[in-house]
Steps between C-alpha positions, in 0.01 A plus 500: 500500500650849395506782782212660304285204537581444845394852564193436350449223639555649867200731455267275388311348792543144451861532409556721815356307731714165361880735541322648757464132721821373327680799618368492885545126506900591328585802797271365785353823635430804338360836579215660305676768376798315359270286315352817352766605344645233393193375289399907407170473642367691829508400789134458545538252232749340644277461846249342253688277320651366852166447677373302200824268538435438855195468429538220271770387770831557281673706771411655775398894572653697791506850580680701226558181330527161421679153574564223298346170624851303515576788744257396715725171565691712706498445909465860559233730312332803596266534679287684205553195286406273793157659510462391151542141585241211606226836567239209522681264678658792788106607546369200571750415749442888632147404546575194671758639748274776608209289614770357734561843681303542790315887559711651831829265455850602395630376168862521383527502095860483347543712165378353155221542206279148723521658806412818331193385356438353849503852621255675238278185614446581867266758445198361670708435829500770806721546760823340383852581573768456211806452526757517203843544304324618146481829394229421300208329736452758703311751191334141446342531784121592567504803826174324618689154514792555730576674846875520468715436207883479587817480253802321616838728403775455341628506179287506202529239211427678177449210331182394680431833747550304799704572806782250593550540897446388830145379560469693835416845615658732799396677748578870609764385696709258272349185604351246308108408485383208534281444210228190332245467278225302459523380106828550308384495099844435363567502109784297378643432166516085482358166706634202452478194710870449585608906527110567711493912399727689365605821348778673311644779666672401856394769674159468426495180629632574846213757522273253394586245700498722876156622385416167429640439858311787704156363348253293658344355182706497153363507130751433220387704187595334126352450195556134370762627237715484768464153599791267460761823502750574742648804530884629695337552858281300689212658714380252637453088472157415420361428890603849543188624338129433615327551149614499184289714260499454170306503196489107359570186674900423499656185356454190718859463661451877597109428594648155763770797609280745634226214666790339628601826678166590610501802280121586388445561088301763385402547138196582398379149456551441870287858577229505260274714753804738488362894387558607152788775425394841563548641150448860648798730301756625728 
């Protein structure tokens, strides 16, 4: 194809959208406005041609941008490209998770787009007290849900707008409270039946694992692409947990695993009186 061709062919739709998709899945993220002029179109263009292609699930859209889908094999992503994945799957489990939150208890929810969704879904409770290390449930949350919302400190992962610290608070004096919860709703990135829970940054995991131990009652958070992984740090073997919601049943050595270490399933199957999603927009 001669450069004139291949110009033409750039601005017709069709065309576009083919270098457009070969060209994202080529770089692996892009930014609107480098794709614009790249490909001589606008940018509002551009935003089209990119929501069409997620649409039709040939990459994925993030803020500004784009990502390719063999970028999504990565560990690590985003966390706006993590809200793009398993929507479905992460609101079911939200809607499961919440009905186990109990109006006037204390919850403890680690950072992540499950947990998050558990959040948005507490609407209908009163009285509660959260306790967290995302930036991002807090805003989630309804005013006429909770009593007291706390953040733990420290320093702030970028990645997935989380703290990474101590899971503890002080008082005036220097001391150190003495704190529990009631539920810990604790999102982590893989279960598998010899690794139990685990995650991929190490100092997640420590947080994860002394909220896990400050809690009276523990619900492990993962959708059931995550079965079968293991990831660098462990948060927990599987006995560690008290539930494990999810959205579909897990494989059967993973199934004997969790009845074997009296850890209750829920999927919807198991809750079919469960509430439906509250599709309210944030």
């Amino acid at each position: 194809m001669t450069l004139d061709e291949d110009d033409r062919q750039r601005r017709l739709p069709a065309g576009r959208k083919a270098q457009l998709a070969a060209y994202v899945a080529e770089t692996g993220q892009v930014t609107v406005s480098a794709l614009a002029e790249r490909f001589g179109v606008s940018i509002d263009t551009i935003r089209r041609d990119l929501d069409q292609l997620s649409a039709d699930g040939v990459l994925v859209r993030t803020y500004g941008g784009a990502v390719s889908q063999s970028t999504l094999s990565r560990v690590d992503r985003a966390v706006d490209v993590r809200l793009k994945m398993e929507e479905r799957e992460k609101e079911k489990i939200a809607v499961l998770a919440a009905s186990l939150v109990e109006d006037g208890s204390i919850v403890m929810i680690n950072g992540g787009t499950t947990t998050l969704a558990v959040a948005r879904n507490l609407r209908n409770h009163r009285d509660l007290t959260v306790v967290t290390n995302s930036l991002l449930v807090p805003p989630a949350l309804s005013p006429s849900a909770v009593r007291d919302v706390y953040v733990f400190g420290g320093a702030v992962r970028t990645l997935t707008l989380a703290t990474i610290g101590p899971v503890s608070f002080r008082a005036s004096g220097g001391s150190e409270l003495d704190i529990s919860c009631d539920l810990a709703l604790i999102g982590v990135g893989a279960v598998s039946t010899a690794a139990g829970y685990t995650t991929s940054n190490l100092a997640e995991a420590a947080m994860m694992r002394e909220m896990i131990s400050r809690a009276a009652r523990v619900a492990i958070l993962a959708d059931s692409s995550k079965f079968g992984r293991r990831l660098f740090a462990q948060v927990s073997e599987l006995g560690g947990a008290d539930y494990l919601v999810t959205d579909s049943t897990p494989p059967p050595d993973l199934l004997e695993a969790l009845a074997e270490n009296e850890v209750e399933l829920i999927t919807p199957d198991t809750r079919e009186g469960a509430p439906e999603a509250d599709q309210d927009p944030q």
